[in-house]
C-alpha positions as CSV (number, residue, x, y, z in Angstrom):
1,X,0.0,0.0,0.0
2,X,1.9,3.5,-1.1
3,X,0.4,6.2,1.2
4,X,2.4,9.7,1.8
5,X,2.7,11.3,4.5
6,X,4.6,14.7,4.3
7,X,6.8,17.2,7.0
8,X,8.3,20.4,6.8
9,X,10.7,22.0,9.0
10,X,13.0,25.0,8.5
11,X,16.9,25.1,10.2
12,X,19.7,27.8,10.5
13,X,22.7,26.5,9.5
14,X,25.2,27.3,12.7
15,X,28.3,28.5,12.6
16,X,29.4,24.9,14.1
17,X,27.8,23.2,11.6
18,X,30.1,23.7,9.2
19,X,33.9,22.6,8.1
20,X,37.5,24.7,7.3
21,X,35.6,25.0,3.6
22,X,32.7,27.0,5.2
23,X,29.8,24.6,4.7
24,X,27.9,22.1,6.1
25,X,30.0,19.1,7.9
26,X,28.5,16.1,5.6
27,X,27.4,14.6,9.1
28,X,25.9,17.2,9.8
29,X,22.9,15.9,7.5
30,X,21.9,13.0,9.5
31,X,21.1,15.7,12.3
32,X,18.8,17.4,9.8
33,X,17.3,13.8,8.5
34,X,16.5,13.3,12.4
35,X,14.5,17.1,12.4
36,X,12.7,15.9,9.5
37,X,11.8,12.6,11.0
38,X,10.5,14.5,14.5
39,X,8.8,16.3,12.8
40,X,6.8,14.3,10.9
41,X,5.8,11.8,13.6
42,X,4.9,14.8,15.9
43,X,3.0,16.6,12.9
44,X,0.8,13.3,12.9
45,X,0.3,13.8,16.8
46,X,2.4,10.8,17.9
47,X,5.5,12.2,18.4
48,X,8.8,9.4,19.4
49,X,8.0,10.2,23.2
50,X,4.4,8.0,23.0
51,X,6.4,5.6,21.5
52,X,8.8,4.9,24.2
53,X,6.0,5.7,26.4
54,X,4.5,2.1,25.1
55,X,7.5,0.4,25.6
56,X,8.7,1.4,21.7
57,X,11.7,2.5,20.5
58,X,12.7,3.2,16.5
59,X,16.6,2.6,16.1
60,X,17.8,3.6,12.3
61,X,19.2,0.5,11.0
62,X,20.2,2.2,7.7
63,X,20.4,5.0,6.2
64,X,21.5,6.6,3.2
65,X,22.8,10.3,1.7
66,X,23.3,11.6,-1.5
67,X,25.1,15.3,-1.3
68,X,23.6,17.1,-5.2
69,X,24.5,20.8,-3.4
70,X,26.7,23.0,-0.5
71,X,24.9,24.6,2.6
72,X,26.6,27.5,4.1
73,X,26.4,29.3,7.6
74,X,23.6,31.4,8.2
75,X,21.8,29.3,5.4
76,X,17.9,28.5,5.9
77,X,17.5,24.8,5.1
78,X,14.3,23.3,4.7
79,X,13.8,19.9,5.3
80,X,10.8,17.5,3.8
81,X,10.4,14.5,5.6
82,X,8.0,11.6,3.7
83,X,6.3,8.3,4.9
84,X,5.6,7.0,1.4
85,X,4.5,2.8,2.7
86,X,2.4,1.4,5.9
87,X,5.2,0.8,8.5
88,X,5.6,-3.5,9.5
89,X,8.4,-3.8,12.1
90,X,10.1,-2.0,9.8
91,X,9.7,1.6,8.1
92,X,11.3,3.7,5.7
93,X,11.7,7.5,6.0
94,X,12.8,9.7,2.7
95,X,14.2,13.0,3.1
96,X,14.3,16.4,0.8
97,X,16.7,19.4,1.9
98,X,16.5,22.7,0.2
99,X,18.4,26.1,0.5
100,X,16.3,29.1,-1.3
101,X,14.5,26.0,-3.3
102,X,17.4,24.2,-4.3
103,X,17.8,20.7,-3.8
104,X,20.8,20.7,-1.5
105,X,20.4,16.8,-0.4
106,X,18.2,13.7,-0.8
107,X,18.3,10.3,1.4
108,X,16.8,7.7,3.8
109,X,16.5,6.2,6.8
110,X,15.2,2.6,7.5
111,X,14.0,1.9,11.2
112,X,13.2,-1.0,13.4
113,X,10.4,-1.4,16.0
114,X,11.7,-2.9,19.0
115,X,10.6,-3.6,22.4
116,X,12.4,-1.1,24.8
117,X,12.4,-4.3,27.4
118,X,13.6,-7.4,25.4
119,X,15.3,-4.7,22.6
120,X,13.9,-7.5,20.1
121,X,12.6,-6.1,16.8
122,X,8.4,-6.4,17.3
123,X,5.5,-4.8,14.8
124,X,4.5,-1.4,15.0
125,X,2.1,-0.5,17.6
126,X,-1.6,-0.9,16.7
127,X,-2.5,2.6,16.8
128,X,0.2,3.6,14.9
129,X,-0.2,1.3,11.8
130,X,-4.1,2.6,11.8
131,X,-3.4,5.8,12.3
132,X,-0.8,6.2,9.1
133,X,-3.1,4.3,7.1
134,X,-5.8,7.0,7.6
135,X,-3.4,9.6,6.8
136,X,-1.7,8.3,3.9
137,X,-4.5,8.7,1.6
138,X,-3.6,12.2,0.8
139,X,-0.8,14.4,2.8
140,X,-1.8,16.1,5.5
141,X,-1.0,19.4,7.4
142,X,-1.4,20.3,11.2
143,X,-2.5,24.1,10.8
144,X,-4.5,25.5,14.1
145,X,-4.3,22.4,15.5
146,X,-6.1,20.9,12.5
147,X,-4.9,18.4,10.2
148,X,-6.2,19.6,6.5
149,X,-6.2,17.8,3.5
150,X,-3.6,19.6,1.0
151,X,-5.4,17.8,-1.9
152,X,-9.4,18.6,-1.0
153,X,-9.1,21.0,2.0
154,X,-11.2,18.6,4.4
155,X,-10.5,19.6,8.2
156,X,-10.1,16.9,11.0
157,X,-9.7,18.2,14.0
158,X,-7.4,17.4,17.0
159,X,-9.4,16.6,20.5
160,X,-7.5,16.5,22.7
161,X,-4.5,15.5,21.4
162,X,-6.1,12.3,19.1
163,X,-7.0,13.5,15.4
164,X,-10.6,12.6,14.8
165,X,-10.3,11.0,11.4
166,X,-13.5,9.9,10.7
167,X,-14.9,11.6,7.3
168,X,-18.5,11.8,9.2
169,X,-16.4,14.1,11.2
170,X,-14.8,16.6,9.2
171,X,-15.1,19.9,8.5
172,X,-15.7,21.1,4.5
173,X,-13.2,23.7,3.6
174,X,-13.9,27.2,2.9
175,X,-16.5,27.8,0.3
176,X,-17.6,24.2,0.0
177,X,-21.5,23.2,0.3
178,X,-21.5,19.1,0.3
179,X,-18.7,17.0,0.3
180,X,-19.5,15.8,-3.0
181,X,-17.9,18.9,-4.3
182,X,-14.2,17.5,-2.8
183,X,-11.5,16.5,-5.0
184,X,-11.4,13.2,-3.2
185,X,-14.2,12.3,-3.7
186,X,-15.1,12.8,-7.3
């Protein structure tokens, strides 16, 4: 099943962040790969501290970098972060970085679910599995403490910290009568 699920976040470059040729350490990009993954799990609203919170952890087992661009100090680099398949004990994270919309970097990182207590590789939690499913259908933002839709606008709302996800639900965008009028689901 190919889902996506997208993250942005934006990071200054520091001054320590870079080498004797004035740009970014090439280590330096697995940092930013771990931003982009943070981000991501906490813009769905299960951010890697309910994990461990369930006895979860999510060690990278692999992970790969391809360097297309420099980064300088001072640079803004935004970093995409995408869930593109349903996790199974393991999952696969790809990663964007931009400076001014250039493509400065592209990779990967492959995790493992494992129990925190036996630090055996396990399945996904439950929840989690269901809840990217849901999300995967189209990418989602978190905006107001909403997650909308960036294909047909639909608004699910975040109660108290679990997002309601359940078309029935939803709030129609802006300008929208019936949900019959939706991108989705024409």
């Amino acid at each position: 099943m190919n889902i996506m699920i997208q993250s942005e976040v934006k990071i200054r470059v520091l001054y320590a962040h870079t080498d004797k040729m004035g740009i970014i350490n090439n280590a330096r990009y697995l940092e930013y790969f771990e931003a982009g993954r943070n981000t991501l799990l906490r813009d769905i609203n299960y951010p890697y501290t309910e994990l461990e919170k369930t006895n979860y952890a999510l060690p990278v087992i692999e992970v790969h970098a391809k360097y297309i661009s420099i980064a300088q100090y001072d640079d803004l680099i935004t970093i995409k972060a995408f869930l593109r398949e349903a996790p199974t004990v393991k999952v696969k994270i790809d990663y964007e970085l931009y400076v001014e919309g250039r493509l400065i970097a592209t990779g990967f990182t492959i995790h493992s679910f494992i129990r925190l207590d036996t630090m055996k590789p396990v399945r996904p939690p439950e929840d989690f599995v269901k809840l990217v499913k849901s999300l995967g259908k189209a990418p989602l933002k978190l905006i107001n403490n909403s997650l909308v839709c960036t294909s047909c606008g639909l608004i699910f709302d975040i109660i108290d910290g679990i997002p309601d996800l359940l078309i029935d639900d939803a709030r129609l965008p802006p300008g929208v009568k019936d949900i019959s009028e939706l991108k989705c689901k024409k």
